[in-house]
NUVEX-410631 format. One line per field, with one value per residue (C-alpha): x, y, z; residue number from 1. Coordinates in steps of 0.2 Angstrom, whole numbers, plus 5000, padded with zeros to 4 digits. Layout:
xx c(X,...) .
yy c(Y,...) .
zz c(Z,...) .
resi c(NUM,...) .
//
This chain:
xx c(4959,4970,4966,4973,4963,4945,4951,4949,4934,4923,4930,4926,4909,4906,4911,4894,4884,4888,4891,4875,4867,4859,4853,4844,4836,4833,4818,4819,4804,4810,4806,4791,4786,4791,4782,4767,4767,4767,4754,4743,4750,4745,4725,4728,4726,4737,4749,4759,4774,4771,4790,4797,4813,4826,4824,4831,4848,4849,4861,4856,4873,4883,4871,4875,4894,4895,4886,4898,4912,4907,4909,4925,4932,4944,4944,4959,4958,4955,4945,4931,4931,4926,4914,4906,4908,4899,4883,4885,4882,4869,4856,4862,4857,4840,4838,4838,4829,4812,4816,4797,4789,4782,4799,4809,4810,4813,4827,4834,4832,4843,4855,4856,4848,4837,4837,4838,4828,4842,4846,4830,4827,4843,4840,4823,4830,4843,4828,4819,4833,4832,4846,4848,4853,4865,4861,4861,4869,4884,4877,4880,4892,4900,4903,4908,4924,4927,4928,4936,4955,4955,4947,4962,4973,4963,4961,4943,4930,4916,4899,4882,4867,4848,4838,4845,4840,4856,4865,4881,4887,4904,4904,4920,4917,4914,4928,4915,4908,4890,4884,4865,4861,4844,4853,4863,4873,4882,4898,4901,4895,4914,4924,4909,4909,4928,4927,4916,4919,4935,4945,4935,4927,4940,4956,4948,4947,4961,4971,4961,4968,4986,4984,4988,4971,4957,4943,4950,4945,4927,4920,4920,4901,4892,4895,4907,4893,4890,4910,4911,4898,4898,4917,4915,4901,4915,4926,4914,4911,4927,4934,4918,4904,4889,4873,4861,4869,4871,4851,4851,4860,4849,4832,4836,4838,4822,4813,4820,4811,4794,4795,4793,4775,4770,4769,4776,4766,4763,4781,4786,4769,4780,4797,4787,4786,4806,4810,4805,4793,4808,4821,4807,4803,4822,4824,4808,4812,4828,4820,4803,4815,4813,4797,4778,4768,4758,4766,4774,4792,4811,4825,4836,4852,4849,4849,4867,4873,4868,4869,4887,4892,4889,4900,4916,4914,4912,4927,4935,4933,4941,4957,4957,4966,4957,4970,4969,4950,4960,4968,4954,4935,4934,4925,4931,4926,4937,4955,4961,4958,4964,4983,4985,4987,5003,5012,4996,5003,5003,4988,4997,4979,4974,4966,4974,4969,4975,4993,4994,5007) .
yy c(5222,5221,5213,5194,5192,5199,5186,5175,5179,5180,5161,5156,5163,5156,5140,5139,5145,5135,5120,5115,5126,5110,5100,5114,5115,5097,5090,5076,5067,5067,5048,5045,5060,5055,5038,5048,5056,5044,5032,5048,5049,5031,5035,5054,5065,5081,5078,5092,5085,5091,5091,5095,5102,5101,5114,5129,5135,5154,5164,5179,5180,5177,5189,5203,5199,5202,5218,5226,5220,5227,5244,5242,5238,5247,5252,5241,5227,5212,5221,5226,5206,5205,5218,5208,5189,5197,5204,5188,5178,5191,5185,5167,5167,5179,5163,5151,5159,5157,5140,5135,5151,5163,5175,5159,5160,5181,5179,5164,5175,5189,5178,5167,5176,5168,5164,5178,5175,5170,5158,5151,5149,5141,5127,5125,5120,5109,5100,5096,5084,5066,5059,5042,5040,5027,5012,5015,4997,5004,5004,5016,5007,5000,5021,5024,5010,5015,5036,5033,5030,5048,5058,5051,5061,5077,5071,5069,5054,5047,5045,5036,5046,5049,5061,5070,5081,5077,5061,5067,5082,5089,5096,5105,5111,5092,5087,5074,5068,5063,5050,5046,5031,5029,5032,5019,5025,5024,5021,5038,5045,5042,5049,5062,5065,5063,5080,5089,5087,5082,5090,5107,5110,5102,5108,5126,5124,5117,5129,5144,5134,5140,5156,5172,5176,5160,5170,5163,5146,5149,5159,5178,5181,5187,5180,5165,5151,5155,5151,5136,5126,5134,5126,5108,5109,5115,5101,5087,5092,5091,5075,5066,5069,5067,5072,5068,5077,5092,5092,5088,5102,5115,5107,5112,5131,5128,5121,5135,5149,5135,5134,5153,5152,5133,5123,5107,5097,5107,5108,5090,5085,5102,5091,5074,5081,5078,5068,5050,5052,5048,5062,5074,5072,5073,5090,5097,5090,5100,5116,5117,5112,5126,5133,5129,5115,5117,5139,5144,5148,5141,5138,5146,5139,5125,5138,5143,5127,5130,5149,5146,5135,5145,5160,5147,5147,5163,5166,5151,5159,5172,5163,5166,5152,5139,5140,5157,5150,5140,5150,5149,5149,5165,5173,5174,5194,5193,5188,5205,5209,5193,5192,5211,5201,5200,5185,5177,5157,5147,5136,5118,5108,5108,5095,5082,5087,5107,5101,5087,5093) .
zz c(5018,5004,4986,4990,5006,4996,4982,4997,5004,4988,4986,5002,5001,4982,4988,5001,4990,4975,4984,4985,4970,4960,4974,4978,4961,4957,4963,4975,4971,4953,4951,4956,4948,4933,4935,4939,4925,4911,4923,4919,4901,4896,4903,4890,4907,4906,4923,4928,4941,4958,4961,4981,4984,4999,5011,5008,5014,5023,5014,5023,5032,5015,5006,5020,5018,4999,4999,5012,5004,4988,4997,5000,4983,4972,4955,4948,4937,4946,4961,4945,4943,4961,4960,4945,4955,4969,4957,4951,4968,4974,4959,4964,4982,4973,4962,4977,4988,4976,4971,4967,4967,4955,4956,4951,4931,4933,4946,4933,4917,4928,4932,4917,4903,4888,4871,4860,4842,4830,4842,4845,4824,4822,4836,4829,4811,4819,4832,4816,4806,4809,4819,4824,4842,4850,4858,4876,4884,4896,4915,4927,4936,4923,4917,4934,4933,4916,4920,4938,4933,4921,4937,4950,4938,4944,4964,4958,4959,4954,4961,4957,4963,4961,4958,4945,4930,4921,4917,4924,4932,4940,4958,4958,4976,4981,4968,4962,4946,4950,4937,4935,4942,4933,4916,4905,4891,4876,4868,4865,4884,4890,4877,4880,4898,4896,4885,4893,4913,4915,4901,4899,4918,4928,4918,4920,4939,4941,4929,4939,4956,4950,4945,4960,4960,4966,4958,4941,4947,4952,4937,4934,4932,4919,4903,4909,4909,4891,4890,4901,4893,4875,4875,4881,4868,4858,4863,4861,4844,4837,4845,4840,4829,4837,4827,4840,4852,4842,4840,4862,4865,4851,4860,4878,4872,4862,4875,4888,4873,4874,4893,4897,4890,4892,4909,4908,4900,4885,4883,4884,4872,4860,4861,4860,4841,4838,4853,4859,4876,4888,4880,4878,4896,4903,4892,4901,4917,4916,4910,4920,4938,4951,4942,4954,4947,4931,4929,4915,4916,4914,4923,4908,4912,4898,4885,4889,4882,4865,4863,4873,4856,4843,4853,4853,4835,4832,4843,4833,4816,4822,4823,4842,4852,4861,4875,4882,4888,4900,4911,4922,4925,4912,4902,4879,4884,4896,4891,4886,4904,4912,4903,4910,4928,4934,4937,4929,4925,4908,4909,4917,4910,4891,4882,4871,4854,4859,4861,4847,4833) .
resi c(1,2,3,4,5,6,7,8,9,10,11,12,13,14,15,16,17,18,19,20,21,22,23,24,25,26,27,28,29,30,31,32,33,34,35,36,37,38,39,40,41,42,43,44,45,46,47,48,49,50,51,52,53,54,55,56,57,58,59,60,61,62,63,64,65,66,67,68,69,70,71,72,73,74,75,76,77,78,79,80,81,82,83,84,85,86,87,88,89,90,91,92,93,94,95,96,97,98,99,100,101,102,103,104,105,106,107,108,109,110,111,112,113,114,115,116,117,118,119,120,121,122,123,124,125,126,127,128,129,130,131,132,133,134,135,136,137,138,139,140,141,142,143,144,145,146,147,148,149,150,151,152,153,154,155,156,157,158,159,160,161,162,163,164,165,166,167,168,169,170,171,172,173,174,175,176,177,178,179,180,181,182,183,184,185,186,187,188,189,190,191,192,193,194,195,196,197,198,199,200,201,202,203,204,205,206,207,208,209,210,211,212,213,214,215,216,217,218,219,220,221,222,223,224,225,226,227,228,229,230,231,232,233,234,235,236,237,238,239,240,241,242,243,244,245,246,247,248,249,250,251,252,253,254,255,256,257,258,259,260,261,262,263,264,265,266,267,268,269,270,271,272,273,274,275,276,277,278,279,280,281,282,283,284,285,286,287,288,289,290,291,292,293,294,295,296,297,298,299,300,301,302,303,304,305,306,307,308,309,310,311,312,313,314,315,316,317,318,319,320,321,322,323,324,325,326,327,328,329,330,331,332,333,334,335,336,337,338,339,340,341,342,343,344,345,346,347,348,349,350,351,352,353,354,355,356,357) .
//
């Protein structure tokens, strides 16, 4: 096969798997389990959420596929990309297979990584300041209507659901933006989710869409998640400042560092220390999802938000440019390789603020 039709294959292949990666690892009881927990709370009994999960999805077929196309690839350029996507998808279908079970923090922290110490100081100083949050009076719906008429642009929508750790959350596969249904937000959430979804994980998709190779749409592995989120973070910061955000963002790679040693209720009663009770349980939620009831362990991803910012700014005061991040779903380590691809095209999506004079 030549390299075009492996580009194709890995895409199709990443596509199934990622599809369906956070339903997967969201718990489907979430709710109830969540009013469980404080029912137990209010009479001072230690509750750890006996969270279920949707059945799991055989990737034994897709698994078998990436490993003998590995085999085949060649030492060029973008084929060494492809090598690292498929090591990439191999710990993600490791990861899902052990979706509550004892192997499931290990197989995250290989795929994901955790917190390294600076980090973890710096988010603890940051946790600890006082910030006032927003009042949160903007429903769901009302979001939706708002956000709907920026996402037609992208041939994207918008979708209320349940059950979810976040309060929004892009499906590029799906070409939907989820929205929480049990949340309400704030005046800043648009122009926030505006930021972060549209004009940082869709443009990169999209931008990735048009390029020869559709790996660039997808993510390269390795250190790319650290990229993707570490920008809109990036992004969100400087259109709007956003204090209590800032100190959201630096808890949930604290609490990743706290959950690898707690269960969950030791780590929300940790965060109950900076947080009110229902932000401190909506980080831990996040964190302790995929781990077996009342076990120690993380689901690290969180931790890539944070530690993802602070390398934008370093690559910032670097005087690197912003826009080379958008030729696609890449890696900053990454560009030097990706602008030695031929017939490799300008990025068509950039956000506002890059391209004001």
């Amino acid at each position: 096969m030549n390299t075009h039709q492996n580009d194709k294959i890995i895409f199709t292949l990443s596509q199934k798997i990622e599809k369906n990666f956070l339903d997967s690892i969201n718990p489907i009881n979430s709710n109830k389990e969540k009013e469980n927990f404080f029912n137990e709370y209010k009479k001072y009994h230690q509750y750890n959420p006996q969270f279920n999960y949707t059945k799991k999805i055989n990737y034994t077929k897709e698994e078998k596929e990436l490993i003998e196309l590995k085999k085949t690839l060649k030492q060029n350029l973008i084929e060494k990309l492809f090598a690292k996507k498929i090591e990439s998808l191999l710990k993600e279908i490791n990861l899902l297979n052990n979706v509550n079970t004892k192997k499931f923090c290990n197989n995250s922290i290989k795929f994901f990584g955790k917190p390294h110490s600076t980090e973890i100081k710096l988010a603890e100083e940051i946790i600890q300041k006082k910030e006032k949050k927003l009042k949160t009076n903007i429903t769901p719906i009302q979001l939706k209507e708002k956000i709907q008429p920026l996402l037609t642009k992208t041939g994207f929508s918008a979708e209320l659901k349940q059950q979810m750790s976040s309060k929004a959350s892009v499906n590029l596969t799906k070409k939907k933006l989820f929205i929480n249904s049990n949340s309400t937000f704030n005046k800043n959430d648009l122009n926030r989710f505006k930021i972060h979804e549209i004009e940082t994980h869709i443009y990169r998709y999209l931008n990735g869409l048009n390029q020869p190779y559709k790996i660039l749409s997808i993510g390269t592995g390795g250190e790319y998640l650290k990229t993707e989120e570490g920008l809109a973070i990036y992004n969100e910061t400087t259109i709007q400042n956003n204090p209590y955000q800032e100190k959201i963002i630096a808890a949930r790679l604290y609490a990743t560092n706290y959950a690898l040693k707690h269960d969950f209720f030791d780590t929300f009663d940790e965060l109950n220390k900076y947080f009110n009770k229902e932000e401190a349980y909506t980080i831990t939620q996040r964190v302790k999802r995929g781990i077996p009831c009342g076990e120690r362990g993380a689901f690290t991803k969180d931790y890539c938000y944070f530690s993802g910012y602070l390398k934008i700014k370093n690559y910032v005061e670097q005087q690197r440019e912003l826009k080379n991040l958008y030729y696609g779903k890449i890696s900053a380590e990454e560009i030097k390789i990706i602008k030695r691809i031929k017939n490799l095209n300008e990025p068509k999506y950039l956000p506002k603020h890059y391209t004001r004079k």
